[in-house]
C-alpha positions in Angstrom: 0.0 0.0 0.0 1.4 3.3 -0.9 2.0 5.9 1.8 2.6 9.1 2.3 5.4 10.2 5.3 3.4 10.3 9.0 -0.2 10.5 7.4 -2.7 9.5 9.5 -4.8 7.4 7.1 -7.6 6.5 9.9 -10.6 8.3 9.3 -13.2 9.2 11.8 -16.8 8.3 12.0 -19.3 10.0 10.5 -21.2 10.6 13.7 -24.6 10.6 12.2 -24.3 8.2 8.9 -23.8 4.8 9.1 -21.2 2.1 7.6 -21.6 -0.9 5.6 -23.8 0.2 2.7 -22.6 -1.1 -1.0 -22.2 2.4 -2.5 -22.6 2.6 -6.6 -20.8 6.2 -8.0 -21.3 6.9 -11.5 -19.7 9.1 -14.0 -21.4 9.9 -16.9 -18.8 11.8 -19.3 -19.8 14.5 -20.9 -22.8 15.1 -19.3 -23.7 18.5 -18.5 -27.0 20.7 -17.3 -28.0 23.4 -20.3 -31.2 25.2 -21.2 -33.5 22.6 -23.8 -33.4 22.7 -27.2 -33.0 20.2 -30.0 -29.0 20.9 -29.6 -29.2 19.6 -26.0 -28.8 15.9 -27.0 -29.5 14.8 -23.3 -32.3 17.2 -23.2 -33.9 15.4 -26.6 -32.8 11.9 -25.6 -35.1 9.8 -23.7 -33.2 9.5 -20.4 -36.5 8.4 -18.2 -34.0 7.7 -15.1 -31.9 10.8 -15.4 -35.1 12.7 -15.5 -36.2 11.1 -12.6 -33.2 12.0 -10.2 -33.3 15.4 -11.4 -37.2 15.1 -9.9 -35.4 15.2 -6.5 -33.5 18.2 -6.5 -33.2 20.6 -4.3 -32.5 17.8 -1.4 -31.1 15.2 -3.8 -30.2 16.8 -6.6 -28.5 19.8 -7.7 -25.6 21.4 -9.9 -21.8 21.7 -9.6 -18.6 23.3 -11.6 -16.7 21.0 -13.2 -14.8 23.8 -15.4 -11.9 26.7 -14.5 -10.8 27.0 -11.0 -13.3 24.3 -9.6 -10.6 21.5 -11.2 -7.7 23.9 -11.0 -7.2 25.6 -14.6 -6.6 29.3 -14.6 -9.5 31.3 -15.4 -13.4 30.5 -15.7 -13.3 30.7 -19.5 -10.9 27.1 -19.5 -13.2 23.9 -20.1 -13.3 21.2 -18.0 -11.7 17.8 -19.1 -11.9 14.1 -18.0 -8.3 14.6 -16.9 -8.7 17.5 -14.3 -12.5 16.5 -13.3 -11.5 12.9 -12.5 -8.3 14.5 -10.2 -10.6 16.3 -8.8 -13.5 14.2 -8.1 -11.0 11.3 -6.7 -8.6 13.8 -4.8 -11.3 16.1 -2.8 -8.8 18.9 -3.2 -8.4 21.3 -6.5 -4.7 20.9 -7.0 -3.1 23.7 -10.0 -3.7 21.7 -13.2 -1.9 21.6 -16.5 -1.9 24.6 -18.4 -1.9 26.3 -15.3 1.3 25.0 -14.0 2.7 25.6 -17.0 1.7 29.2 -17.6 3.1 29.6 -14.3 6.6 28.0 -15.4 6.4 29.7 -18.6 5.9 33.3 -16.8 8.5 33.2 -14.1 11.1 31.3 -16.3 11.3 28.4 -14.2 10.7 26.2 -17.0 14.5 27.1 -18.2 16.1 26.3 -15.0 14.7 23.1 -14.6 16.7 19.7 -15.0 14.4 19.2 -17.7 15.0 22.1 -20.1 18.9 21.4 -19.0 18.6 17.9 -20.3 17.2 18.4 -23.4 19.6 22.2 -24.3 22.6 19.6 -23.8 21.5 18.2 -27.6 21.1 22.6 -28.5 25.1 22.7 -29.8 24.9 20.3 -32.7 21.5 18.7 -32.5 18.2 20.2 -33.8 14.9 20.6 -31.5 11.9 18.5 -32.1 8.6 20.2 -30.5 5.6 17.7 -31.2 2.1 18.4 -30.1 -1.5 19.4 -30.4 -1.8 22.7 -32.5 -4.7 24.5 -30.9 -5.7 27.3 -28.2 -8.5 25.1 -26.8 -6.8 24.8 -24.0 -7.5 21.0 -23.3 -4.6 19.6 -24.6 -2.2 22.0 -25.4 -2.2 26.4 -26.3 -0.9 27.7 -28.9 0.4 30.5 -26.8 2.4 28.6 -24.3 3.9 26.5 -27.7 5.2 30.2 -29.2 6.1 31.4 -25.7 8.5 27.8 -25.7 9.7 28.5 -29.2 10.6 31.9 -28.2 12.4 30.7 -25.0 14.1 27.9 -26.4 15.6 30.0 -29.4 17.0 32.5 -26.1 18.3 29.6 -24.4 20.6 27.9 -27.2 18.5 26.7 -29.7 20.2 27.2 -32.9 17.7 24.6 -34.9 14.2 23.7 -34.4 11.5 21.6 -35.7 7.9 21.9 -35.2 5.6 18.4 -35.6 2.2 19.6 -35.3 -1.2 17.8 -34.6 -4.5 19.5 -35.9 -7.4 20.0 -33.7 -11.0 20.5 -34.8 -12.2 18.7 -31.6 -11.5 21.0 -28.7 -11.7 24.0 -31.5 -13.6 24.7 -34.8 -12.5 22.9 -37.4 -10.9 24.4 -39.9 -9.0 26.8 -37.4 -5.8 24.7 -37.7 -5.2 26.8 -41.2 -5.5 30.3 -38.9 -3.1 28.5 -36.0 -0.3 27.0 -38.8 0.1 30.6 -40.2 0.7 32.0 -36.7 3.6 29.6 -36.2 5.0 30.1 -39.3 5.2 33.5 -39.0 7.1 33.1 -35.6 9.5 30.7 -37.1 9.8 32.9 -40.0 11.2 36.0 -37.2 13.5 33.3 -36.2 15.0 32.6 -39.5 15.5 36.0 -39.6 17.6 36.3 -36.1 19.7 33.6 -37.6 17.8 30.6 -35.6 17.2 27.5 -38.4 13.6 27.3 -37.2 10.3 25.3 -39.4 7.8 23.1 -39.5 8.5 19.5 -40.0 5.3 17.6 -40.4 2.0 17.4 -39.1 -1.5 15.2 -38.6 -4.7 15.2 -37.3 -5.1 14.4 -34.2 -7.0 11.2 -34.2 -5.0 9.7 -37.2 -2.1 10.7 -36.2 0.0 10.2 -33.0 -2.5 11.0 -30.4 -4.1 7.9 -29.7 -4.4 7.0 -25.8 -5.0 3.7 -23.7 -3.2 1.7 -26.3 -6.5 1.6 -28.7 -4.9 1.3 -31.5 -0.8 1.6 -31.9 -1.3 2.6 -35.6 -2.1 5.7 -34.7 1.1 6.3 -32.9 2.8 4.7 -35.6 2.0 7.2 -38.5 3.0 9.9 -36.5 6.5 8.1 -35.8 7.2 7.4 -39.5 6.4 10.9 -40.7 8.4 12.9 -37.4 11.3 10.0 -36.5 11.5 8.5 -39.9 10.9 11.6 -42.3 8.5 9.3 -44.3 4.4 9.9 -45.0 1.6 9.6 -47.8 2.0 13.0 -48.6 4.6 16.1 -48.9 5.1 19.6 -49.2 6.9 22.4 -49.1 4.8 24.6 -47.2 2.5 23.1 -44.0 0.1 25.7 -44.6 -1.0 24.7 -48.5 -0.6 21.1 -46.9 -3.4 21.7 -44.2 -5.3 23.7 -47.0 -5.1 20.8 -49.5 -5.9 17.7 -47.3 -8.5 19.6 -45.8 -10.5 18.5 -48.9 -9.8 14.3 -48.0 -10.7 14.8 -44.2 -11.5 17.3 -41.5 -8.9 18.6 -39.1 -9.3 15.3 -36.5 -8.4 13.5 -39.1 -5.9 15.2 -41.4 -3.5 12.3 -42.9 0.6 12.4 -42.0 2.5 14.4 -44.1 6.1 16.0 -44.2 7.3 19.4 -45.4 10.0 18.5 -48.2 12.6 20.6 -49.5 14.2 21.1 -53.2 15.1 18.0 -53.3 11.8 16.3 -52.3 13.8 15.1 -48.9 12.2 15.5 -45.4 13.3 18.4 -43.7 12.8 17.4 -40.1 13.5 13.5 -39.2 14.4 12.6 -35.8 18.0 11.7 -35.6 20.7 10.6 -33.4 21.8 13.6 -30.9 17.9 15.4 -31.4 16.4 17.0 -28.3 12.2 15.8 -28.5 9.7 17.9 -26.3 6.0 17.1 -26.1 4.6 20.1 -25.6 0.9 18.7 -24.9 0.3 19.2 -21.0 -2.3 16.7 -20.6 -1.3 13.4 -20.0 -3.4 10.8 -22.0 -3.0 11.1 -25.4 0.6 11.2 -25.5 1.8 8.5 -23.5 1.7 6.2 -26.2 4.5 8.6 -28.0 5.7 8.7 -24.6 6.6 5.0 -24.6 8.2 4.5 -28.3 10.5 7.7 -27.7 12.1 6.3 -24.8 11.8 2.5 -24.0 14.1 0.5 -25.5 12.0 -2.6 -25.3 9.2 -1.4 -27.1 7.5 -4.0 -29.6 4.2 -2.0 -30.8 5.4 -1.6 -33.9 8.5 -1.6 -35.7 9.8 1.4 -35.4 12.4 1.3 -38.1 14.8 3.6 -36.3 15.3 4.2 -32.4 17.3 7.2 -32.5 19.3 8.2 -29.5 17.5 11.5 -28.5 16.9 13.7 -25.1 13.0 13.6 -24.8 11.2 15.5 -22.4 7.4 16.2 -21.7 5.7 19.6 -20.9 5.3 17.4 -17.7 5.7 13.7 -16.8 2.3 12.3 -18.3 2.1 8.8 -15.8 3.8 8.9 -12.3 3.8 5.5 -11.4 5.7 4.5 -14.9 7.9 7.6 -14.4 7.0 8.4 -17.8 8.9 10.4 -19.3 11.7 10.5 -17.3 12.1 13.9 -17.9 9.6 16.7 -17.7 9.7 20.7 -18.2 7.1 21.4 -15.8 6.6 19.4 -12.5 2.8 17.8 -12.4 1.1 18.5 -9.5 1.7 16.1 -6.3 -1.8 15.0 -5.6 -1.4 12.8 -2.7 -3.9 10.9 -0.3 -6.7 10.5 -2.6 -9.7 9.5 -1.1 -9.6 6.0 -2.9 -6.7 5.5 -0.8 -7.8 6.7 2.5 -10.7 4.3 2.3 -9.3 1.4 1.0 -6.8 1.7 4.4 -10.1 2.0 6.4 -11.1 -1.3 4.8 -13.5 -0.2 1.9 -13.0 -3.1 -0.8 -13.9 -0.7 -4.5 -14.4 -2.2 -7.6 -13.8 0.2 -10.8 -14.8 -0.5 -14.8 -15.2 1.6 -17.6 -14.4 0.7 -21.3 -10.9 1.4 -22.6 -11.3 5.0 -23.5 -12.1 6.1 -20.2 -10.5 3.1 -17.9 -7.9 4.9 -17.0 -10.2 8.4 -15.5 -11.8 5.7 -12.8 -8.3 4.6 -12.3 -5.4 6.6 -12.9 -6.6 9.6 -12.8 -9.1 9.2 -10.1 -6.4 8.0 -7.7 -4.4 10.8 -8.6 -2.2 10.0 -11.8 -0.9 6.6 -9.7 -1.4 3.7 -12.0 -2.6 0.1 -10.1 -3.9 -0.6 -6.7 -3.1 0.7 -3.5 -4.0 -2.6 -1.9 -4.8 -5.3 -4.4 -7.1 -7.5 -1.9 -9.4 -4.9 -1.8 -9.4 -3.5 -5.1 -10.7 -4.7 -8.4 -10.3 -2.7 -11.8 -12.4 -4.1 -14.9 -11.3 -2.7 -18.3 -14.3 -3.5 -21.0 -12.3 -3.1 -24.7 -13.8 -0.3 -26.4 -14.4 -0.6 -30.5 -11.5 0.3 -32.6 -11.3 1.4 -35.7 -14.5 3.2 -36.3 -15.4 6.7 -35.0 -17.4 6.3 -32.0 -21.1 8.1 -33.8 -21.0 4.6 -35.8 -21.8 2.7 -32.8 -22.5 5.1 -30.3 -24.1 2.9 -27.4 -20.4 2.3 -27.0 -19.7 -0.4 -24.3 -22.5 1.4 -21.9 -24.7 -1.5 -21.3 -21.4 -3.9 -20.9 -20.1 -1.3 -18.2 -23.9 -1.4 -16.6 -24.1 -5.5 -16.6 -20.3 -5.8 -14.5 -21.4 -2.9 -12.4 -24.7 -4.8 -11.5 -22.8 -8.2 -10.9 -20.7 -6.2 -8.6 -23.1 -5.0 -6.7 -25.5 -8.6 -6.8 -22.2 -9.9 -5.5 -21.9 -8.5 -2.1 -18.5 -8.3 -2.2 -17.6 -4.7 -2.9 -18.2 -1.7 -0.8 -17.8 1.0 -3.8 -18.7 0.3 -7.6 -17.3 3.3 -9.4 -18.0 3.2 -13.0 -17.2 6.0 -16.3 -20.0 6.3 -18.8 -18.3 7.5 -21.8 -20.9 7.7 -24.7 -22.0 11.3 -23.7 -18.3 12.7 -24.4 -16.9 10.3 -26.7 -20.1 10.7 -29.0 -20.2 14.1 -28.5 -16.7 14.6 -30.0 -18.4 13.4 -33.0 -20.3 16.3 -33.9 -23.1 13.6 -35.0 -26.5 14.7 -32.7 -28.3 12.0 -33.6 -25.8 9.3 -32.7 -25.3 11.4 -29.9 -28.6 11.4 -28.6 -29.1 7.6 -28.9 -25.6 7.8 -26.9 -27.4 9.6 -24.1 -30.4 7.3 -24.4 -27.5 4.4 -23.7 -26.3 5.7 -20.7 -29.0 6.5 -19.3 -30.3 2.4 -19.5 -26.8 2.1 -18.0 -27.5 3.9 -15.2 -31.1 2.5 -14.7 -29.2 -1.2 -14.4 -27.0 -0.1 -11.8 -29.8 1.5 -9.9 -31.9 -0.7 -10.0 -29.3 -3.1 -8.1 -28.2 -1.0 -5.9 -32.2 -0.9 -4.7 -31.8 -4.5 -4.7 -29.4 -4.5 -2.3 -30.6 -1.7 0.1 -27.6 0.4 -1.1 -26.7 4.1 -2.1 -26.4 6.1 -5.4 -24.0 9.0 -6.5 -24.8 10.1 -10.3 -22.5 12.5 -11.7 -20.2 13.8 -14.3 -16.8 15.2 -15.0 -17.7 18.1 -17.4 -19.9 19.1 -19.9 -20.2 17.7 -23.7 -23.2 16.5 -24.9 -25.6 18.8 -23.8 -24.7 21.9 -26.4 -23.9 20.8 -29.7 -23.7 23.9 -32.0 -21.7 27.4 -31.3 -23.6 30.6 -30.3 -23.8 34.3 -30.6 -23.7 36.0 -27.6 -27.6 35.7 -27.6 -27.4 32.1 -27.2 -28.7 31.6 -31.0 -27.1 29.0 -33.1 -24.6 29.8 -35.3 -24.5 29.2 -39.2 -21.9 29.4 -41.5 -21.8 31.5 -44.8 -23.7 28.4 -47.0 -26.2 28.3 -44.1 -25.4 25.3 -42.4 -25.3 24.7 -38.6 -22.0 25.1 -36.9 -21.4 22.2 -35.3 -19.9 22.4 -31.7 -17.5 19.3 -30.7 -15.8 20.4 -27.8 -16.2 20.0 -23.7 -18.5 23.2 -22.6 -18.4 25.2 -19.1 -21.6 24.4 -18.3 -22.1 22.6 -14.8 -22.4 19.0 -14.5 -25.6 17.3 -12.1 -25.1 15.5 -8.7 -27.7 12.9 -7.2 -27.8 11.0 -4.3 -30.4 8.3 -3.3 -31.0 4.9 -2.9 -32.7 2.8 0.2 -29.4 2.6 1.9 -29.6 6.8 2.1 -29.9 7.5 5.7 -33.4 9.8 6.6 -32.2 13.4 6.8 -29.7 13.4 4.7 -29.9 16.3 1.5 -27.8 18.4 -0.2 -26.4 21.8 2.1 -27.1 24.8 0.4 -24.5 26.3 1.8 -22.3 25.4 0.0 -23.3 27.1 -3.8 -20.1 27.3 -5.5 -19.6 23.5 -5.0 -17.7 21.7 -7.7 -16.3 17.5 -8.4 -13.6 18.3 -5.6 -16.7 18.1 -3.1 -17.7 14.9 -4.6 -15.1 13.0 -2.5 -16.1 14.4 1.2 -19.1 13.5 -0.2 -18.7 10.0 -0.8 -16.5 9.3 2.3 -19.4 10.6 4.5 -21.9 8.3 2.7 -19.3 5.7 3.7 -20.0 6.6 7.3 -16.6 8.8 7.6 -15.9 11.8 7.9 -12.8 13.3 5.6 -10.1 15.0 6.3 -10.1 18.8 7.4 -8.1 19.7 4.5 -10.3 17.8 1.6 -13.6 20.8 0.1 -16.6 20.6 2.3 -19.2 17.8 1.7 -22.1 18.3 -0.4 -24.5 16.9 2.4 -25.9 17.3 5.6 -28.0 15.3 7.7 -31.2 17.0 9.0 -33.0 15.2 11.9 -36.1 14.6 11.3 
């Protein structure tokens, strides 16, 4: 069991709530709380039992923030993500997050006097300076701002040649902005060239064909990418990366731009990865590029054949999984989120049983319990991955693995053996990314008979119900004007919305198991996922720790 120094990991009991009841906490992704309208997928989806809980609110139902400073990102204009809100929801604390950490390395200069900037400048005299990543200011996975604020930095701090691998958005951003974002960086590398710095674009991808694949879905993914920034070698080439985004933007939208490589004269790549080549990731979130993580820097690797392992200095914006210690080398230190609340209750002798599909596994997991990958105490934990389906976009079967995450939940529960069932829905988010609002309202409809089947055995068993979510998705599916009016583009059709939103995300509690009195506080109105955890532990019959975000509940005698 993992440890921290002289923590006291006993918790107290709940003076008023009792122990022993089987405990089912569900996380629908991408399931947020907007205004109705036939863009409000959940809203226009029959979801009988989510309507239902929603019947119970103000006492046992209600709203929270899943987005800005309630999960630790820097202003109220930043999305929410299944990163953050899962850290959050699982830590009980909001802990500085991502591109907050690294907007405050980037503005002090600390990012250039850490060992990682140090290890990677060693490769600055005769090596050139790979920067691979997401291309895009939505602010999920990467921003463009903290990328030209890097560029900027390294070119002050040694680097005499640089190379810029770019992944195109049109998920977390409008497609079609990637053509706006690539002339922005070339025009910085361009004022580079010009101070004498060799600095240009290398290759580039969309980001859901090319290198950013996560939970090891589907290694081909990561393996286009490698060929066209390690090997120099893809489908297509060019000698400009902004006529390459404009041209294969007529074969597939920005997720799914093919690999290509800028070429010079003589048709020959102008960026490969070699031997003696510094490699940054500049992505700050974790999940989709530890994949790329793994082939730039274990030597036993057998994924794919990689051709070429050249002997580089690889660092990531931070270290994307803790417990791997991957990389092993990071620009900006992740934030230390210790005694999760998984951990203090699996010491107080709470046996938990986690599943989701593979695309969210590791938010129930990983992230839940604070970016630490496997169990704190293996007899009393049990993690259930259900494979998710590969090789089609998600709108094409959008009822997803739901009901297959709903039937191990319910066995789990039947069973008797497990104090906490904590499942991730995914269809909501994963459909939403889609842009499709049909598939994504029979995704809604899907999780919602998820969450009916796990009720309806926690009733069984006399036990008690948290229904969540991490952020917002499926419930707004086009852009607005400021009045709140769909936007349409110049030909008159609908602009689709595919991103995460900064709406706020619904809570319920219930169940025969819920002790008489107990309802939501309402003082308490700026609650958001970090409250979720108190929350939990107290319906556990504990109180948390003085330092975790106040519960939601209170218990009112009757």
């Amino acid at each position: 069991m993992a440890s921290s120094g002289q923590v006291s990991w006993k918790l107290e009991d709940h003076p008023k709530l009792p122990k022993g009841k089987t405990i089912a906490v569900v996380v629908l992704d991408g399931w947020g709380e907007n205004k109705p309208d036939d863009y409000n997928c959940i809203h226009v989806a029959q979801t009988p039992t989510m309507d239902s809980l929603k019947q119970g609110a103000p006492e046992k139902w209600r709203l929270i923030r899943a987005h800005g400073t309630a999960v630790g990102l820097p202003t109220e204009e930043d999305m929410g993500n299944s990163e953050v809100g899962h850290n959050a929801l699982g830590a009980g604390r909001i802990f500085a997050q991502g591109a907050k950490l690294v907007d405050l390395a980037l503005a002090s200069g600390k990012i250039y006097e850490g060992e990682g900037f140090k290890y990677i400048s060693e490769s600055f005299e005769k090596g050139t300076l790979h920067l691979i990543g997401l291309l895009s200011d939505g602010g999920v996975h990467s921003r463009l701002d903290q990328l030209r604020l890097l560029l900027k930095g390294s070119s002050e701090h040694g680097a005499k040649r640089i190379r810029v691998h770019f992944l195109t958005d049109g998920r977390d951003v409008s497609d079609g902005s990637s053509v706006g974002f690539v002339e922005t960086i070339e025009n910085d590398l361009a004022n580079f060239r010009e101070k004498g710095v060799d600095a240009r674009i290398a290759s580039g991808g969309g980001r859901m064909y090319v290198t950013m694949d996560r939970y090891e879905n589907d290694w081909d993914v990561v393996k286009r990418g490698w060929d066209a920034q390690v090997l120099g070698e893809a489908p297509h080439k060019f000698t400009n990366a902004v006529e390459a985004v404009k041209k294969l933007r007529g074969i597939a939208n920005d997720q799914y731009l093919p690999p290509f490589v800028i070429v010079d004269e003589h048709n020959k790549a102008v960026g490969p990865i070699v031997d003696g080549d510094a490699v940054v990731t500049f992505n700050f979130r974790a999940d989709r590029m530890v994949m790329l993580a793994k082939a730039l820097e274990y030597q036993d690797f057998d994924k794919f054949d990689r051709v070429r392992f050249p002997k580089i200095r690889y660092a990531g914006m931070l270290q994307y999984d803790g417990e791997l210690k991957l990389p092993s080398h990071y620009l900006v230190s992740p934030p230390e989120i210790d005694r999760t609340s998984d951990e203090y209750l699996v010491y107080n002798g709470i046996c938990t049983f986690a599943c989701s599909e593979t695309v969210k596994f590791g938010h129930v997991t990983f992230f839940w319990n604070g970016n630490r990958s496997g169990y704190f105490n293996p007899e009393l934990e049990k993690y259930v991955e259900i494979p998710s389906d590969i090789g089609i976009s998600f709108n094409l079967q959008p009822k997803m693995k739901a009901l297959e995450i709903g039937e191990r939940a319910r066995d789990a529960i039947l069973s008797h053996k497990f104090d906490q069932v904590r499942v991730n829905i995914a269809n909501g988010d994963m459909v939403g990314h889609t842009g499709d609002i049909q598939a994504t309202i029979v995704a809604c409809k899907a999780a919602d008979e998820a969450v009916k089947m796990i009720l309806d055995a926690i009733e069984q068993v006399g036990g008690i119900y948290v229904v969540t979510a991490d952020h917002g998705n499926a419930e707004d599916m086009v852009k607005r004007d400021k009045c709140g009016q769909p936007l349409y583009d110049k030909n008159g059709q609908l602009q689709i919305l595919t991103s995460h939103t900064c709406h706020p995300v619904p809570i319920a509690i219930g169940g025969p198991g819920l002790a008489p009195g107990v309802r939501f506080r309402n003082d308490v109105p700026d609650g958001g996922l970090a409250n979720v955890a108190a929350t939990i532990m107290n319906l556990h019959g504990f109180v948390a720790p003085n330092d975790y975000e106040p519960t939601l509940i209170q218990v009112v005698d009757n």
